[in-house]
VONUTOR-410104 format. One record per atom (N, C-alpha, C): x negated, y, z. Coordinates in steps of 0.001 Angstrom, whole numbers, plus 524288, in hexadecimal, padded with zeros to 5 digits. Layout:
XYZ;...
REM end
This chain:
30F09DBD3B5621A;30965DBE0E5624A;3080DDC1D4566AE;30546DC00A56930;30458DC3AC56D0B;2FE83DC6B356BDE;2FF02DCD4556EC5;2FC62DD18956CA4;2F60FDCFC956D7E;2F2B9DD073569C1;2EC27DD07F56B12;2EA70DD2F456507;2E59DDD10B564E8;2E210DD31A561BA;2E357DD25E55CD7;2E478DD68555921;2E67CDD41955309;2E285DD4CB55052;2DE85DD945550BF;2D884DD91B54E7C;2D45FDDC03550FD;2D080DDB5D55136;2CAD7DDE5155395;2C7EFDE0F254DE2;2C425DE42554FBB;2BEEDDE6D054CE4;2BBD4DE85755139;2B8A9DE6DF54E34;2B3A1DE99B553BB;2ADA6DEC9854E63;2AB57DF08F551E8;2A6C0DF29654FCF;2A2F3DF41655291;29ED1DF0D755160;2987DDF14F553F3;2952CDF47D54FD8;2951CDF8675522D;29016DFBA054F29;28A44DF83E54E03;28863DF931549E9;284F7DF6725477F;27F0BDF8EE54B11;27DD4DFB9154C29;2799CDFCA65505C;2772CDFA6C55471;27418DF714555F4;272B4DF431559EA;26EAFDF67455BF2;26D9CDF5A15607B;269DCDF667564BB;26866DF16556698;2644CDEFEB5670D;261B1DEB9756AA2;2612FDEC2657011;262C9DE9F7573BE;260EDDEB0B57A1E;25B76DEC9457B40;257A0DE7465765D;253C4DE9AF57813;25028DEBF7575A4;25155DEFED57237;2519FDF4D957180;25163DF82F57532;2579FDF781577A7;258DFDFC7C57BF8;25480DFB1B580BD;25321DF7305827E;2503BDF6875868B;24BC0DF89A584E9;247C5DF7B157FF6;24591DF8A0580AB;243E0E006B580FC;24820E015E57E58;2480BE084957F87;247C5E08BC58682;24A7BE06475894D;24922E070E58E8D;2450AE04E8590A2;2424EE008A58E51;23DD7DFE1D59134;23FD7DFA5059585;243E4DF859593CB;246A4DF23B594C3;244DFDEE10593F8;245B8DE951596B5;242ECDE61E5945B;24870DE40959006;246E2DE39858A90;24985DE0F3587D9;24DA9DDC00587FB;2495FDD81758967;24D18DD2A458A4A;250A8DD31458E64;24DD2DD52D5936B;25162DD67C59A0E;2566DDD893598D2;25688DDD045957B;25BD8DDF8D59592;25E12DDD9A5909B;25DEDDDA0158BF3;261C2DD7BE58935;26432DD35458DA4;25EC3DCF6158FE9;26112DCC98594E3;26491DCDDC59741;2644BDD2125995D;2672CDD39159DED;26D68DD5E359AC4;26CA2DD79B5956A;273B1DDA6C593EB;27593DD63659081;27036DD27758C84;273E0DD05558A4A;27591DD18858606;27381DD6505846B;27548DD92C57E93;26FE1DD9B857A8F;26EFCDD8BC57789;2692ADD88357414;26B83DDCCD57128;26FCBDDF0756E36;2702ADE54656D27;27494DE70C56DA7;27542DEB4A56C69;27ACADEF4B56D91;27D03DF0345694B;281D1DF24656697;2832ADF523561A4;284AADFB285639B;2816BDFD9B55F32;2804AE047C55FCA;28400E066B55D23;28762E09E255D2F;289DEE0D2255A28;286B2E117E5568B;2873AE1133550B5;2857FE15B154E86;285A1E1A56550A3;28342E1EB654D0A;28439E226C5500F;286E2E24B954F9D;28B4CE24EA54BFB;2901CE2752549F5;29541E23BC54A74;293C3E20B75508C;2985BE1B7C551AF;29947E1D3D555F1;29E76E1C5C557E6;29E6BE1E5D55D8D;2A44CE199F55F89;2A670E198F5633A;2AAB3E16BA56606;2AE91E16F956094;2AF0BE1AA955FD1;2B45AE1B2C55C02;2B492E191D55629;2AFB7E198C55498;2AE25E176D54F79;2AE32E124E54F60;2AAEAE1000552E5;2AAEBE0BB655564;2B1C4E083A55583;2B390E0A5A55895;2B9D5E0A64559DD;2BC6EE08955532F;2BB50E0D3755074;2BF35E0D8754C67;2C000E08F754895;2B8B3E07DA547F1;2B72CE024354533;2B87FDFEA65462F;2B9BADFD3B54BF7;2B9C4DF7C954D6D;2BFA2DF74B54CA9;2C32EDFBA554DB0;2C9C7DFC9154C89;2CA45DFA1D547CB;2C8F4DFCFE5442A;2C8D3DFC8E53C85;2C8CEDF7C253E2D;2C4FFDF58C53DA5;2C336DEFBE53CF5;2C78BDEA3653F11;2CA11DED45543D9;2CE4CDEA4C5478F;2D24FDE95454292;2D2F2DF03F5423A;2D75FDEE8453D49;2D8FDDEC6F5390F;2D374DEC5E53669;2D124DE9A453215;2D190DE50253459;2CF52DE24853687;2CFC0DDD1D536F1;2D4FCDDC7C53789;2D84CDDE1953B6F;2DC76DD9CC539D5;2E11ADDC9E537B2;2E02CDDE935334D;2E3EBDE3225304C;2E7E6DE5B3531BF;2E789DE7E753641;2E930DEBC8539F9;2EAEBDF1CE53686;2F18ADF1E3534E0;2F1C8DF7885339B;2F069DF93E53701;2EC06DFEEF53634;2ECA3E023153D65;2F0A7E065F53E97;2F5CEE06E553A64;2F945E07B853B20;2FB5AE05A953F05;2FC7EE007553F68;2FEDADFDB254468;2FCF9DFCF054A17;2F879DFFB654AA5;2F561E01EC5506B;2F981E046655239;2FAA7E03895564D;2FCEDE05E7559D1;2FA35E095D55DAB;2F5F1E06CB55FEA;2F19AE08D256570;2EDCEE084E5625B;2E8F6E0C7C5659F;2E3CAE0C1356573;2E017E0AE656ABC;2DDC1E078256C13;2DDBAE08305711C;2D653E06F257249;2D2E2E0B715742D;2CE3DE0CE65716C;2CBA6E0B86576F2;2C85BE08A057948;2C4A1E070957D10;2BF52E09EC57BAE;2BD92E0D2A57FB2;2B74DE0D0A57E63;2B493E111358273;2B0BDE101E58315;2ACB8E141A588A3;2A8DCE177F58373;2A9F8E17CE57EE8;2A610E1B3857D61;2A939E1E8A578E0;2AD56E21B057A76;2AF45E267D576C0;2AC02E29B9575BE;2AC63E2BB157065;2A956E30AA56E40;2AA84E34A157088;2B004E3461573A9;2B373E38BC573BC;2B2C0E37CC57B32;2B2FFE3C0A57CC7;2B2E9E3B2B581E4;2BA32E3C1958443;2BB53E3EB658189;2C37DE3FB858053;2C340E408357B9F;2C30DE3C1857A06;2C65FE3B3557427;2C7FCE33A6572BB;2CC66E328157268;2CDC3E2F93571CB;2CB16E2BB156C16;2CA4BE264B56D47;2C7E1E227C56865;2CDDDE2187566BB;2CF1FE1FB8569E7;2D4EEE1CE256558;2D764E201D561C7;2DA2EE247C56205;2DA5EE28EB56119;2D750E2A50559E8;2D29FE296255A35;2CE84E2A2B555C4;2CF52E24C4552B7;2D154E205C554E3;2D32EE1C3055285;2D89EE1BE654F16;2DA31E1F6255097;2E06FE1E8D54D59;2DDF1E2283549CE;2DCB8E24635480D;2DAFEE26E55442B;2D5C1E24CF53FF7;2D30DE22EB54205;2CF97E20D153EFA;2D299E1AD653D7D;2D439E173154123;2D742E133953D58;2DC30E13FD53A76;2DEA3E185C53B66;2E287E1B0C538A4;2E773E162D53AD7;2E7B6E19A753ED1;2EBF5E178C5418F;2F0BAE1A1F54162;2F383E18FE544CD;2F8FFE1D07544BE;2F7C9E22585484D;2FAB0E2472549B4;2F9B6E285E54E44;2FF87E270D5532B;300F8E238D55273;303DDE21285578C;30247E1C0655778;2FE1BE1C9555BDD;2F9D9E192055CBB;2F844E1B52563AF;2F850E164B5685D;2F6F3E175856AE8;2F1A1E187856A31;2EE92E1BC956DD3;2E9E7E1E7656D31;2E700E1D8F56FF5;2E3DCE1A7357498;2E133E19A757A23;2DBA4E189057948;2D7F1E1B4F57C07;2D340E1A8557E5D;2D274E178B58253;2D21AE13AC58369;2D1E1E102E5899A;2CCCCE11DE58ABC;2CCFAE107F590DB;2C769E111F5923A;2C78FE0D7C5992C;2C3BAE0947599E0;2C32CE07AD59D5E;2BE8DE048859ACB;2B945E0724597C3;2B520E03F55995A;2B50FE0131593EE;2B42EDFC3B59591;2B2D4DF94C5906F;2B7A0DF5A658F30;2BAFEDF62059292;2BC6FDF38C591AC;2C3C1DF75B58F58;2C2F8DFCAE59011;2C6C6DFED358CEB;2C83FDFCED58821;2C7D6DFA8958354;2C931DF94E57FEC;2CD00DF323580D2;2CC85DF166583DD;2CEBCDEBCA58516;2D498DEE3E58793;2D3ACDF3A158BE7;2D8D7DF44258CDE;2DBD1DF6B1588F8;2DA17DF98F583F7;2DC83DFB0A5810D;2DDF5DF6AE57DBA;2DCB7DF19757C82;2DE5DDECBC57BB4;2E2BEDECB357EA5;2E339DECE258367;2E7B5DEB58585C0;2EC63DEDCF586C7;2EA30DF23F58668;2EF34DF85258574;2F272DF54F5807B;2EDF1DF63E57B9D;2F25EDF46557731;2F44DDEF35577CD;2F2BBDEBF457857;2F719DE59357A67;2FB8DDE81457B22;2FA32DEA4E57E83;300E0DEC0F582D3;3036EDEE8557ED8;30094DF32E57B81;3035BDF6835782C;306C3DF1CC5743F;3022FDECE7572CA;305F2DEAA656E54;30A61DE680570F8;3089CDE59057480;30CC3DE15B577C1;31221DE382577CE;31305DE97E57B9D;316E6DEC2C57AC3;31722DEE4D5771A;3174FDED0E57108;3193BDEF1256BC9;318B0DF3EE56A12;31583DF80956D66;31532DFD5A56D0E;31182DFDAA56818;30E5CDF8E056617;30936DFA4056282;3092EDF4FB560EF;30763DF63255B18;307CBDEFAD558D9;302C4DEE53557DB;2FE10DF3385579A;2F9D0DF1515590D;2F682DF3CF55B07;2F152DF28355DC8;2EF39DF77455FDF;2E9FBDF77055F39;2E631DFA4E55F6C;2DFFBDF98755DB6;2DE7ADFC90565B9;2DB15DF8885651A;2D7E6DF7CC56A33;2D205DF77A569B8;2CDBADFD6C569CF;2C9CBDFCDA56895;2C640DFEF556DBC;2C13CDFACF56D94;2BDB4DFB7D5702A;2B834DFC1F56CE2;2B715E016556FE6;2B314E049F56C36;2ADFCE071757120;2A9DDE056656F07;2A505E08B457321;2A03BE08ED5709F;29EA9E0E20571FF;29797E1032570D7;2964AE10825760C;2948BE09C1578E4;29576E0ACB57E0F;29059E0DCF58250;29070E1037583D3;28D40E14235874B;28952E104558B0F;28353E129F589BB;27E4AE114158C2A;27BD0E134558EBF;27AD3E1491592E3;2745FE1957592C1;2704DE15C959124;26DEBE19DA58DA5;2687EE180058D4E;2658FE16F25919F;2611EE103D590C7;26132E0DCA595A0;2623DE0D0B59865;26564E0CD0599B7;26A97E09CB59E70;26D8AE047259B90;26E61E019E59F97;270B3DFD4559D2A;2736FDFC225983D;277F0DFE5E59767;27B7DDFF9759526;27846E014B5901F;27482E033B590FC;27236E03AF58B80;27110DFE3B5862F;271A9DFA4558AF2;26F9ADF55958889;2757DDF297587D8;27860DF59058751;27E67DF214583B7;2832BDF54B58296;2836ADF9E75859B;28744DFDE5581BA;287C4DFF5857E63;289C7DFCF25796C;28AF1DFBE857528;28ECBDFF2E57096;29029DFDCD56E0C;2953AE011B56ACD;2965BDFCE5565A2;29B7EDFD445659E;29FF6DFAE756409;2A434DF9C95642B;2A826DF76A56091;2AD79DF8415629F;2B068DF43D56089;2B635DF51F56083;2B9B0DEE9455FBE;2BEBADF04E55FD5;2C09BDEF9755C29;2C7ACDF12855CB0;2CB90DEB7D55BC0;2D07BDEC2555F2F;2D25CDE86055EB6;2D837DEA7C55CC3;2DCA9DE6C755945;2E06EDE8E955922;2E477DE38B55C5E;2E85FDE7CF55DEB;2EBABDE4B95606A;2F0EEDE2BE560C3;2F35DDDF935616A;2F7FEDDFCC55EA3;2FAB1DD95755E2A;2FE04DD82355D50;30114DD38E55DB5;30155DD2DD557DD;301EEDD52E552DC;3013EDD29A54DEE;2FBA6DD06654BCE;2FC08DCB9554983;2F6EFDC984547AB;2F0EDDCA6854C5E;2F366DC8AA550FA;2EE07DC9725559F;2ED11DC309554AF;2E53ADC42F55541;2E33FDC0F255535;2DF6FDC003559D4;2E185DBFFE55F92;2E167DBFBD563E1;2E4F6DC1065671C;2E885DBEC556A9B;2ED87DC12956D4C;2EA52DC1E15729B;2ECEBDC51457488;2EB2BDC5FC57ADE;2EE8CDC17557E31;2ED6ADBD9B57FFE;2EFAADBB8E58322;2EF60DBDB058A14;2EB4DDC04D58B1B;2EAE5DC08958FD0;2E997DC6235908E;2E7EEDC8645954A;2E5A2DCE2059393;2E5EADCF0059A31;2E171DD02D59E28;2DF23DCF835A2C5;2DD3EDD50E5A2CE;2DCFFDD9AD5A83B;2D8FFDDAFB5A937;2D9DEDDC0D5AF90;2D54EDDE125AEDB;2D208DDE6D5B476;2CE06DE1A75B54B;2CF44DE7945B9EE;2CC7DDEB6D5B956;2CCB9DEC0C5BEFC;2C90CDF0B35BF9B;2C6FFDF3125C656;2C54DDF6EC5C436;2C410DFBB85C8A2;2C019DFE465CA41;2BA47DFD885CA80;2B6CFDFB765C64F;2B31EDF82B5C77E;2AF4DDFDBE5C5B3;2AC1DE00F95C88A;2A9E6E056A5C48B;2A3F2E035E5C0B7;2A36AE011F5BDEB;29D97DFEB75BDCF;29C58E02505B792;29E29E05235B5EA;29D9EE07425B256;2A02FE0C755B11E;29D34E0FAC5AF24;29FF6E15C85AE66;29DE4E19755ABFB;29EE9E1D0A5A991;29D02E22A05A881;2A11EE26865A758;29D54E2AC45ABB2;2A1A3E2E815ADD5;2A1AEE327B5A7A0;2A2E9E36DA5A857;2A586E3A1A5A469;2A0CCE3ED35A5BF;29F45E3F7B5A006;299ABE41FF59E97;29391E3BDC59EAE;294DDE385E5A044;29106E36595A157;28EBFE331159DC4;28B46E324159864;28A8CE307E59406;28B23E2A3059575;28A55E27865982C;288F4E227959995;28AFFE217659D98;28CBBE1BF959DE4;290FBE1A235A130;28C90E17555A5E9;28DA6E16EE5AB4E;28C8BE14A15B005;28CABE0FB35B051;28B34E0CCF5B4B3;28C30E05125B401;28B3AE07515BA92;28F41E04B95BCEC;28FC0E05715C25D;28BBAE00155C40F;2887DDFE415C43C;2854BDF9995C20F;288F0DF6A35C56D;28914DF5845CAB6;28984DF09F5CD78;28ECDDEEC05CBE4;291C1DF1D75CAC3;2972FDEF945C81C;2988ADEFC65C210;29456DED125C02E;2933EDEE5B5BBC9;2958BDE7465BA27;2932CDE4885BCC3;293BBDDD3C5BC06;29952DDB935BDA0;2971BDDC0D5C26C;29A76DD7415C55D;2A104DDA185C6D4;2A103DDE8B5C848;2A54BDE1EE5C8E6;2A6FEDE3575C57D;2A676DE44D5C0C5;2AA4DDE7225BE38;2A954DE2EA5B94A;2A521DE2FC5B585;2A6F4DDDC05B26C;2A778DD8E35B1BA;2A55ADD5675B5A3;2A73EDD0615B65F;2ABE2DD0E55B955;2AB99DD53E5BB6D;2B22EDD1495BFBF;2B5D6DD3BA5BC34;2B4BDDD7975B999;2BB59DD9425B66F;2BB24DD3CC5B1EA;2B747DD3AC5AF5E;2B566DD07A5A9EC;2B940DCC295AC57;2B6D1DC9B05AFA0;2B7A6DC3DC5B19E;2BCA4DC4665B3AF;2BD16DC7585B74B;2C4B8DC9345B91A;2C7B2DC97D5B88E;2C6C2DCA965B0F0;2CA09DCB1B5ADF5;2CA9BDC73C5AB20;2C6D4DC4BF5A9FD;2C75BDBE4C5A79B;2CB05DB9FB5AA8C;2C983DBA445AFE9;2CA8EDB6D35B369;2CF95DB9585B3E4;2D1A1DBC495B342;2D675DBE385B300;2DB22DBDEC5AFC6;2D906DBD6E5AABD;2DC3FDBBBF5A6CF;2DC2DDB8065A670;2D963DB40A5A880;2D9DBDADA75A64B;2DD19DABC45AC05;2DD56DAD405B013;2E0ABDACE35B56E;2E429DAC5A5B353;2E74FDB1645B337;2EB45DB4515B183;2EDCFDB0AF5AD8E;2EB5EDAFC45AA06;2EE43DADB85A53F;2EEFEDA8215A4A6;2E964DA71B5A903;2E960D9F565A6D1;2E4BCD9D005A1A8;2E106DA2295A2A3;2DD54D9FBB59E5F;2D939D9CE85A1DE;2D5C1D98FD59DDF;2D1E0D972A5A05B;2CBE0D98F059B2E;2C735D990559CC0;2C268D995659A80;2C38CD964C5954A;2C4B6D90BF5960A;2C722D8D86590DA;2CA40D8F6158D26;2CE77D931458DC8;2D26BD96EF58A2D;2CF42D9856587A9;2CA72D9BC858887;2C7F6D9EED58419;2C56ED9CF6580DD;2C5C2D9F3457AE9;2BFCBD9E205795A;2BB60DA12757805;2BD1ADA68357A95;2BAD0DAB1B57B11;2BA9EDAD8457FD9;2B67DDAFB658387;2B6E3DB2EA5871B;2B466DB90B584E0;2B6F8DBCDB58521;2B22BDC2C65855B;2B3C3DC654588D0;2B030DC7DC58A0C;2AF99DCA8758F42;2ABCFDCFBD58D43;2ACB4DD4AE58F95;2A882DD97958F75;2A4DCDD8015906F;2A10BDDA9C58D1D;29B30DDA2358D53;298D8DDE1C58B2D;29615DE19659230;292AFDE3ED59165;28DC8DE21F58FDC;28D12DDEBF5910F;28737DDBAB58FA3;287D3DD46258F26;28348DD1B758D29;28525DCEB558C64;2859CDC93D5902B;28529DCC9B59554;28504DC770599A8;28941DC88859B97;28C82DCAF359C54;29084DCCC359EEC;29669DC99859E3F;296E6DC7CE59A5F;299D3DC57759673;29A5CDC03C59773;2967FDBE8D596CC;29577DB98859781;29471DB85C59E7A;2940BDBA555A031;294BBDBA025A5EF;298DCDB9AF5AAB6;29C3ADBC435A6D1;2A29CDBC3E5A821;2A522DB8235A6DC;2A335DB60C59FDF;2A4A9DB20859E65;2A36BDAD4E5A2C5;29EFEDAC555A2B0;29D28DA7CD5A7C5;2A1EADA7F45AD00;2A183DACBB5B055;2A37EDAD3F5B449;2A8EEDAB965B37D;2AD4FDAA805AD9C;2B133DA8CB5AC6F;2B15ADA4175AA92;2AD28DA2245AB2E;2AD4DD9CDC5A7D8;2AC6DD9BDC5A243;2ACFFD9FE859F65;2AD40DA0B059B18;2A71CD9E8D59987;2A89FD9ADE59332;2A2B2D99B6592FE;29F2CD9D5858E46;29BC5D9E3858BDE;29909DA15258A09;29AE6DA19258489;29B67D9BBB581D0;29C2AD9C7F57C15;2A0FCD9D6E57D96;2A574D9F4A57F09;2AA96DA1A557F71;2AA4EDA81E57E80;2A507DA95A5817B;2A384DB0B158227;2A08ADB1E057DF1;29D61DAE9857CEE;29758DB17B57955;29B63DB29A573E2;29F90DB0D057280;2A0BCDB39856DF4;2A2C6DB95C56DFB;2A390DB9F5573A6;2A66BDBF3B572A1;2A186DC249574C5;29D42DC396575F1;29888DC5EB5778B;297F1DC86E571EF;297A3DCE8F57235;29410DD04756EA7;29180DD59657149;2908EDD4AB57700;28DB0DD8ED57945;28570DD67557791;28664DD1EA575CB;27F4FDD1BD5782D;27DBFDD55F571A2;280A0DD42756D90;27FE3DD853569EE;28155DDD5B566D3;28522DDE0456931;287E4DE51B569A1;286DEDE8495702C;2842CDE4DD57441;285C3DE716577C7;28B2ADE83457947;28B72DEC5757D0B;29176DED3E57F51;2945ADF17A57D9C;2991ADF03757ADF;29BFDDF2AA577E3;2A126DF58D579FB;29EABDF56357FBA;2A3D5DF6725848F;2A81EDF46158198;2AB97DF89E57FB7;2B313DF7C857F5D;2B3A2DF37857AED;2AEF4DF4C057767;2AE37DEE6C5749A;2ABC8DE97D5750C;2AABCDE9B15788B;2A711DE57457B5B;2AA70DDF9A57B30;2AD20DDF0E57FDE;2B0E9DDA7E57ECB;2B587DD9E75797A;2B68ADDEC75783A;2B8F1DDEB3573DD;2B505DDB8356F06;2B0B3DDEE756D9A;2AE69DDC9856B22;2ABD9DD8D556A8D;2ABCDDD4AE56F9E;2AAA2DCF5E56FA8;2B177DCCF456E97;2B535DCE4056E9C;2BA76DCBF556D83;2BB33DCC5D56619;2B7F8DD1A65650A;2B8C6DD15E55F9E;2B64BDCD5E55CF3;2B23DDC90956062;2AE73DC68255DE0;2AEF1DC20E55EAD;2B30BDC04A56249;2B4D1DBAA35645B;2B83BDBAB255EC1;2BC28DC06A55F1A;2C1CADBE5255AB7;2BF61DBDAD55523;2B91CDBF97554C9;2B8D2DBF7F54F30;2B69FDB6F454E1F;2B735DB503551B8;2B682DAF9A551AD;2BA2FDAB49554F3;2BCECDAD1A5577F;2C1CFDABAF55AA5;2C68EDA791555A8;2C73EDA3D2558F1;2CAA5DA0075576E;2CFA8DA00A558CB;2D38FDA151553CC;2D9D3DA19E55694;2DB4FD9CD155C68;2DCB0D9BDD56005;2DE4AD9ADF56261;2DA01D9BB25674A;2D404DA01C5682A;2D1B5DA09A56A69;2D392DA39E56E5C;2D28FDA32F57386;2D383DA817577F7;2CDE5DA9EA5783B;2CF3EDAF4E577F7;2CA2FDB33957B28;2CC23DB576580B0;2C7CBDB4EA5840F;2C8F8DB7EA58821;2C560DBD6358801;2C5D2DC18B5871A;2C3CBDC78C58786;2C38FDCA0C58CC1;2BF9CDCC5E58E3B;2C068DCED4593C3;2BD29DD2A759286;2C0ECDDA3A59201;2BB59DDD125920A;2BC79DDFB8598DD;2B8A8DE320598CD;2B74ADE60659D7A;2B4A5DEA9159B96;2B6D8DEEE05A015;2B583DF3EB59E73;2B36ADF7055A4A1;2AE87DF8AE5A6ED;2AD60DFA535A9DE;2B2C7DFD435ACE6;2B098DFD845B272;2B4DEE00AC5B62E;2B811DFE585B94A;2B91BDF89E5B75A;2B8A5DF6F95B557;2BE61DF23E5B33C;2BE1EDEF165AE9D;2C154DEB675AD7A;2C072DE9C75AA1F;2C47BDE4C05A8B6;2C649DE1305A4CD;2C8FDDE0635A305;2CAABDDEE759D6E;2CE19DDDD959B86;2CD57DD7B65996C;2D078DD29D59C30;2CF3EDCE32598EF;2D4CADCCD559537;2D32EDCB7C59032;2D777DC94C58CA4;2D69FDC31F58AB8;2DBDCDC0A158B24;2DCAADBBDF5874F;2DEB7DBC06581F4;2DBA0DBA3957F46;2DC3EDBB98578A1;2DD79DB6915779B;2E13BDB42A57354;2E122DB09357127;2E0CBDB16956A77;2DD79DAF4956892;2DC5DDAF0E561B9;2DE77DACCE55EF5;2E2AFDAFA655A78;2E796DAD9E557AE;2E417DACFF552A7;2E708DA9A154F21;2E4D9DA86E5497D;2E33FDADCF54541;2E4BDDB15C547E4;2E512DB65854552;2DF19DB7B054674;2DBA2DB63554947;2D769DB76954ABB;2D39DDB6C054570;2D5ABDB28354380;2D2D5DAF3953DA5;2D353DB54453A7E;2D78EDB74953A4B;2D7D6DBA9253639;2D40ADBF25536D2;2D49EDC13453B92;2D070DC5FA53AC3;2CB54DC3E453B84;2CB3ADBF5953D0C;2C40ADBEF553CBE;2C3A5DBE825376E;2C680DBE06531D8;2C4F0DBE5452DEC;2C31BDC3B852B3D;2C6E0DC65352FBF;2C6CFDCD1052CE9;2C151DD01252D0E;2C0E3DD341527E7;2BBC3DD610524BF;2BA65DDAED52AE5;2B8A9DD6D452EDE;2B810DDC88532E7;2B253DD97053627;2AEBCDDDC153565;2A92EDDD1C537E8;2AC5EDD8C253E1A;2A884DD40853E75;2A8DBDD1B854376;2A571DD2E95473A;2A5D4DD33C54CA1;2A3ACDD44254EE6;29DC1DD36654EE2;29D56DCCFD54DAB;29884DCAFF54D18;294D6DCD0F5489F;29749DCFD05464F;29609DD17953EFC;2937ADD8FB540F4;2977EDDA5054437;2940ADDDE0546A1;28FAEDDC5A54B3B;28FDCDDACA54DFB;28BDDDD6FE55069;286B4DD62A54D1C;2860CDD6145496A;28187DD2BA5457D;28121DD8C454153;282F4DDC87541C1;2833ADE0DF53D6E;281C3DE6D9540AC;27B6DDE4FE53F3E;27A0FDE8CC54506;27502DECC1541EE;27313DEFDE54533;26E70DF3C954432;26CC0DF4CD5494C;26775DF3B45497B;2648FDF4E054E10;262ABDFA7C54ECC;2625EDFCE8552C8;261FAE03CF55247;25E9DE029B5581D;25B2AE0774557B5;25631E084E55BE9;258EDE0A2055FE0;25715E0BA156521;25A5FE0D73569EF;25AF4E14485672A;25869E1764565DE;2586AE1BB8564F9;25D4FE1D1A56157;25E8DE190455D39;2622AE19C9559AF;26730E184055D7A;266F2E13B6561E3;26C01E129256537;26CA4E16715693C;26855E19E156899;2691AE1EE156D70;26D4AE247156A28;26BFDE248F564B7;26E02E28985606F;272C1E266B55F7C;2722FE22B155E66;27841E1F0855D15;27CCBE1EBE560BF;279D7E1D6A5643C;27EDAE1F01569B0;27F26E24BE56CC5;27D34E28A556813;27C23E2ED756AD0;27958E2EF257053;27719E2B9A57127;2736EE2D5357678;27104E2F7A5755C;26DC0E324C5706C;2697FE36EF57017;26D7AE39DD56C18;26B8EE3EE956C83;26E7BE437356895;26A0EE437E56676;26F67E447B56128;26B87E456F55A9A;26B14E4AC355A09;266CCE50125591F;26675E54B955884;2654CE53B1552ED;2680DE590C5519F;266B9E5AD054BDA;26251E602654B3D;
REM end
């Protein structure tokens, strides 16, 4: 059996925001800017939710579903642009809250959005070479906005854990592609509440050509064609982006629209493509290929070939919220409450 996915959890905070809502606090035009991102609302984090909480739930849930002692974790391997802690480690706070061992690799990745995919790929390697028999790979974000500025209209929060491992996987990695540069189109320096968009290399330079670079790369490389899949997902900051890449590959639409869940969580950065993968496998047919491609500003990609073993049947039976189930299990909150909720205003006593 070769090493991939033995179970997922993912968790969307129940809080929604409408786009146009947020527009209209700026005096936007409404329809123009859902037009233009593609997202009709966001998911808000409570106000007592943060990356790590976030993190811990969607872990539990991984394990729960596919009855994962978390004794047998070997690694923790924690993706995300929005720590509570500015030096303080997430994974770290994970072996303790899932009550893990304490000889347990420990890692924070960080490259963007797409850090959690390389901590996917750290542990492969860990389980391939026998060092770890399984490993938890989580992507977690309360992802960062300024008020009115773009980014206000899809930085999101949520998260997705995957476990990994060669016993009872119900997706193998067949393939595994990336492709990175120097691309700067995104950043925030140190002290600076809100992250930058270098704009002009915001498209065409840094996420279509890694997105697509990396697609077109793994199917080269390996010998796939558009026909192999019956899934494409790709990062999505918004909801044209996605599907635009898809086109430029050939790829046709009902192949993508299942893994899209930016037009109603918005962008979940390190869970973003993850959490459109948690939503293909919760309907995915044993002998299905997915092709996955995330991307993380700075920029890069990571593309993977998944193939779906009969084992897939089993955890889609398992007692664990589906993506779509959070999707539909929502509360609408005013901009003022998504300004308190995501600490952009201080509470005085």
């Amino acid at each position: 059996m070769r090493t991939g996915i033995v179970s997922w959890g993912a968790y969307i905070p129940k809080y929604r925001i409408r786009t146009e809502d947020i527009a209209a606090t700026w005096g936007d035009d409404p329809t123009r800017i859902v037009d233009l991102y593609l997202v009709y609302e966001k998911s808000v984090e409570g106000y007592d939710e943060d990356a790590v909480t976030i993190a811990t739930e969607a872990a539990r849930r991984a394990l729960r579903r596919g009855n994962v002692d978390p004794k047998r974790i070997g690694a923790v391997y924690s993706g995300t642009e929005s720590k509570p802690y500015a030096v303080k480690p997430i994974s770290s706070i994970l072996i303790d809250a899932l009550g893990l061992t304490n000889n347990v690799f420990t890692v924070d990745m960080e490259f963007a959005c797409k850090a959690a995919s390389d901590g996917i790929v750290a542990i492969a390697g860990l389980v391939d070479s026998g060092r770890v028999e399984y490993g938890l790979a989580v992507g977690t974000d309360t992802s960062q906005g300024e008020p009115g500025e773009h980014l206000d209209y899809s930085a999101s929060s949520g998260g997705v854990a995957y476990v990994i491992g060669k016993d009872g996987v119900a997706a193998e990695f067949e393939a595994i592609y990336t492709y990175n540069s120097d691309t700067p189109d995104f950043w925030r320096r140190e002290g600076s509440p809100y992250p930058m968009h270098g704009e002009g290399f915001t498209g065409e330079p840094a996420y279509f050509r890694h997105v697509v670079g990396a697609a077109k790369g793994v199917m080269e490389k390996y010998g796939y064609k558009v026909s192999d899949f019956a899934y494409a997902i790709f990062h999505q900051p918004n909801g044209r982006f996605p599907m635009r890449a898809a086109s430029m590959l050939g790829f046709p639409p009902e192949k993508v629209k299942p893994g899209i869940v930016v037009t109603h969580i918005g962008n979940t950065y390190n869970a973003s493509a993850l959490m459109g993968l948690a939503r293909v496998l919760e309907q995915a047919k044993p002998g299905d290929k997915i092709l996955l491609v995330t991307f993380g500003s700075g920029a890069g990609s990571n593309a993977f070939v998944l193939n779906v073993t009969d084992v897939v049947l089993e955890r889609q039976r398992a007692d664990v919220p589906k993506v779509d189930d959070m999707i539909a299990d929502k509360i609408y909150i005013d901009y003022a409450t998504y300004l308190k909720n995501r600490k952009m205003v201080k509470l005085f006593e």
